[in-house]
C-alpha positions, 0 to 999 in steps of 0.5 A: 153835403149829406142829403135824406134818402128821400132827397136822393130819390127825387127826380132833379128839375130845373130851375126857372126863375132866377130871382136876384137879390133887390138892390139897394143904395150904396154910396151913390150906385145900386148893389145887388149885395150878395157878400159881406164885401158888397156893403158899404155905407155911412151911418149911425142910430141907437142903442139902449141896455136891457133896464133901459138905463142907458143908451149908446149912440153908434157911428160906423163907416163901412167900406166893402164890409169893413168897419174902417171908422167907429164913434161911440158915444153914451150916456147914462151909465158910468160904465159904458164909458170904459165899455165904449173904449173897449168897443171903440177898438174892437170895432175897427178892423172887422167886418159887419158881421163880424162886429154884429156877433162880437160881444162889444161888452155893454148891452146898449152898444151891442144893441146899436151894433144890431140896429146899425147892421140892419140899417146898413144891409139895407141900405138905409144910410146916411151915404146911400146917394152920396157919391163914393160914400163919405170920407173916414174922418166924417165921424167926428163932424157931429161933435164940432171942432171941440170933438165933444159929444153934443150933450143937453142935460136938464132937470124939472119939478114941479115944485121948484121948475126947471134947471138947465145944466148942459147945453149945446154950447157948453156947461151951464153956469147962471139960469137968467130969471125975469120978474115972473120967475121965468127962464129967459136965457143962460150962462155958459163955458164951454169946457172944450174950449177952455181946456184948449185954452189951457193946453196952449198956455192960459191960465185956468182963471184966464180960459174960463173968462175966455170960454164963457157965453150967453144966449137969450135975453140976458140984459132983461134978467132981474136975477140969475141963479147957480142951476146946481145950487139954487 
């Protein structure tokens, strides 16, 4: 340690107060973090790149400072899909902190590692009061027993209205249309389903019929349209 002169010539006083760092939540107790190993934590949030054309949404389970568990998922962009998987094994393994100041290749995932650091160093996690944390694993409950990303996609002029394309449930295939023109209910295959379908044997026309789905009040329509083509 290299100290000015100034320095060396000052009397030593004692110090008083000793202040310890304030504690935060942690997978049900209360840590006065001091090192990197003292934070764990579940928890996820948002990331957009610099033209805000796209978003990230990050997943990370944190066990005594290191990433044991990340979920990357994005929209937006058709590159941040082969950034995601770039990132996605970059991230396990690491620390915290390490992750925080390793380029994760795109904006919008850098920017959520940012966000998620914060909201795990202090203590804003989804785990904060849950006994032992979460289990690694519990990233995935959000895309369902399908491990698709929940995505809504929809579409609006104001000359022509509203189209449905990507719900929840699945791919939308028929908009139900009633007597004023209004949407009253959809049509849907739920892609993650038929292609488990397929993969145990049926045949593509098969496990489209068996993927297929309806919501609201279908038996009132007087008509259905394509959303991509109509």
């Amino acid at each position: 340690m290299i100290y000015t002169k100034e320095v060396e010539n000052m009397c030593p006083i004692a110090k008083g107060a000793k202040h310890e760092p304030a504690p935060i939540p942690e997978e049900g107790k209360w840590v006065h973090s001091k090192k990197i190993e003292d934070i764990s934590g579940f928890t996820h949030g948002v990331g957009w790149c610099a033209p805000q054309q796209g978003a990230c949404k990050l997943t990370l389970n944190v066990k005594e400072g290191i990433i044991e568990e990340a979920l990357v998922e994005t929209i937006g962009c058709s590159g941040m899909t082969h950034s995601a998987a770039m990132a996605a094994e970059i991230l396990q393994g690491k620390t915290i902190l390490e992750a925080l100041n390793t380029d994760l290749v795109c904006d919008a995932i850098n920017t959520a590692m940012r966000e998620l650091f914060l909201q795990i160093v202090y203590g804003r996690t989804q785990s904060a009061f849950s006994d032992d944390g979460l289990s690694v694993g519990a990233g995935l409950e959000d895309l369902g027993k399908g491990l698709r990303s929940q995505v809504g996609t929809m579409y609006g002029t104001k000359a022509k209205g509203v189209r449905y394309l990507e719900m929840t449930e699945g791919y939308v295939t028929d908009l139900a249309i009633d007597e004023n023109d209004e949407v009253i209910g959809y049509k849907y295959v739920s892609l993650g389903k038929m292609t488990d379908f397929i993969k145990k044997g049926d045949e593509p026309n098969v496990a489209w019929e068996k993927a297929k789905g309806q919501y609201g009040r279908i038996e009132d329509a007087v008509r259905f349209i394509d959303p991509r083509v109509e």
